[in-house]
C-alpha positions in Angstrom: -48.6 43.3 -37.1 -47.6 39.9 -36.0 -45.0 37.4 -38.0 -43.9 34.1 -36.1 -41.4 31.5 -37.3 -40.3 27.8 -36.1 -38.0 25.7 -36.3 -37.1 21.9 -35.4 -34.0 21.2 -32.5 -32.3 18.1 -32.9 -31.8 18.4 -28.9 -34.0 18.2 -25.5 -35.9 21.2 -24.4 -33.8 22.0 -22.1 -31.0 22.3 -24.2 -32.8 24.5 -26.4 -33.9 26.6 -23.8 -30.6 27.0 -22.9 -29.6 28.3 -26.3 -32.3 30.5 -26.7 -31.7 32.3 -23.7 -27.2 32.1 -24.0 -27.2 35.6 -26.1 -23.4 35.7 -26.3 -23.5 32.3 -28.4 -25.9 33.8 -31.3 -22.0 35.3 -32.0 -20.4 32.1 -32.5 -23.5 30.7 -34.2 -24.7 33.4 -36.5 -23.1 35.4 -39.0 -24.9 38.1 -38.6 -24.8 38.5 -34.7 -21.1 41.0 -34.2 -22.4 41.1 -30.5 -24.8 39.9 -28.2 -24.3 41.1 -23.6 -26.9 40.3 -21.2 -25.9 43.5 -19.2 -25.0 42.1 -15.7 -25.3 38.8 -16.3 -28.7 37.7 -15.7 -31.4 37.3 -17.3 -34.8 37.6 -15.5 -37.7 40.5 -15.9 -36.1 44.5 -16.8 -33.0 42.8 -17.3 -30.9 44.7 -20.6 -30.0 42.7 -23.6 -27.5 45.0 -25.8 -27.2 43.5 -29.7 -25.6 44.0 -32.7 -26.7 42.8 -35.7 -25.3 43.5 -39.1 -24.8 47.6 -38.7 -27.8 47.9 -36.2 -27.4 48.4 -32.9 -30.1 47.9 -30.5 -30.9 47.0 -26.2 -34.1 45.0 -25.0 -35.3 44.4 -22.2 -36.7 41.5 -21.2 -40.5 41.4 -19.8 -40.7 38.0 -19.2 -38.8 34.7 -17.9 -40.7 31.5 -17.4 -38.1 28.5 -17.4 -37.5 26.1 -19.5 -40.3 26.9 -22.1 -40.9 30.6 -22.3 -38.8 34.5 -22.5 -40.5 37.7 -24.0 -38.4 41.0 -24.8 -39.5 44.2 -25.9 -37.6 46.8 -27.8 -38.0 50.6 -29.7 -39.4 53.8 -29.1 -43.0 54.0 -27.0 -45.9 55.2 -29.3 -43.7 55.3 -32.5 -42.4 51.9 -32.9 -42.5 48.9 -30.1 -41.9 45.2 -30.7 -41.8 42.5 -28.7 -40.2 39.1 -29.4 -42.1 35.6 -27.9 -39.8 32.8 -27.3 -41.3 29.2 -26.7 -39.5 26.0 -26.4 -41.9 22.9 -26.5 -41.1 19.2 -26.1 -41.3 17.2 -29.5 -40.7 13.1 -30.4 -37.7 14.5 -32.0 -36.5 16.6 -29.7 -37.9 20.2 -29.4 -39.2 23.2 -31.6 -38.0 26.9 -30.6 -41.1 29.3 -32.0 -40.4 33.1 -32.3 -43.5 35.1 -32.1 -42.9 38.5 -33.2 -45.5 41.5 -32.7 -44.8 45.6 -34.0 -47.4 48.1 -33.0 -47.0 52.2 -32.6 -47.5 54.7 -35.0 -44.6 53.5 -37.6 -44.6 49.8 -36.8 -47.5 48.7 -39.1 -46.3 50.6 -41.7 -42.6 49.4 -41.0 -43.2 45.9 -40.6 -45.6 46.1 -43.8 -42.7 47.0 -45.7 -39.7 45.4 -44.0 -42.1 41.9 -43.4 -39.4 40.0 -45.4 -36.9 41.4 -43.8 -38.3 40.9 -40.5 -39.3 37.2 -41.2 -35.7 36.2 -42.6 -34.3 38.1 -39.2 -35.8 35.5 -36.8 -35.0 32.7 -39.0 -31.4 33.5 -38.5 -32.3 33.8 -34.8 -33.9 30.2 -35.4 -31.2 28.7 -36.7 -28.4 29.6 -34.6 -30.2 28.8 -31.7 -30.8 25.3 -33.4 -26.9 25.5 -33.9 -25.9 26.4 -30.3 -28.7 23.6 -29.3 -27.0 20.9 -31.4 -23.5 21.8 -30.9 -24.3 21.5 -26.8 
């Protein structure tokens, strides 16, 4: 199952690229990050992302890094529930637009994502708009 949201920066691209991919500030921007650690530092392919948002507490890793416009982690449990998350920043007149492409597969993401879509959907629109926050606030 696949669920994608979008949202308008009042910024450049590259500012918003650089909030998408500065994990610590979804802390200071979102009020439901408690905690967000690129686990040593950097961010490029099999790099760890450790998060915590709300009470869950979860690591991705990231599959993919193509700077200024593009960053793809995956998360869960092989067969049972995988997801990956799609990142793209893209020049606009007004600035940029950050789109989160989300995509669940394995035996209990279907059926998970069916009935946690809402859930799911409102989850990277708070995503969106602290990264819109840390974007404008740079």
């Amino acid at each position: 199952m696949r669920i994608s949201e979008e949202i308008a920066v009042n910024a450049s691209p590259e500012r918003a690229w650089q909030a998408v991919t500065d994990y610590p500030s979804r802390v200071v921007h979102s009020e439901r990050v408690n905690g967000a650690e690129v686990i040593g530092g950097v961010l490029e392919p099999g790099a760890k992302i450790r998060l915590r948002i709300d009470r869950r507490a979860f690591t991705v890793t990231v599959a993919s890094v193509c700077p200024p416009e593009y960053l793809e982690t995956r998360f869960g449990i092989p067969v049972l529930f995988s997801g990956a998350h799609a990142y793209t920043v893209s020049g606009t007149a007004e600035g940029a637009s950050v789109r989160i492409d989300g995509e669940f597969s394995g035996l209990l993401g279907s059926t998970l994502t069916r009935l946690m879509r809402s859930s799911a959907s409102r989850d990277l629109r708070d995503e969106l708009a602290a990264v819109k926050a840390a974007a404008e606030a740079l």
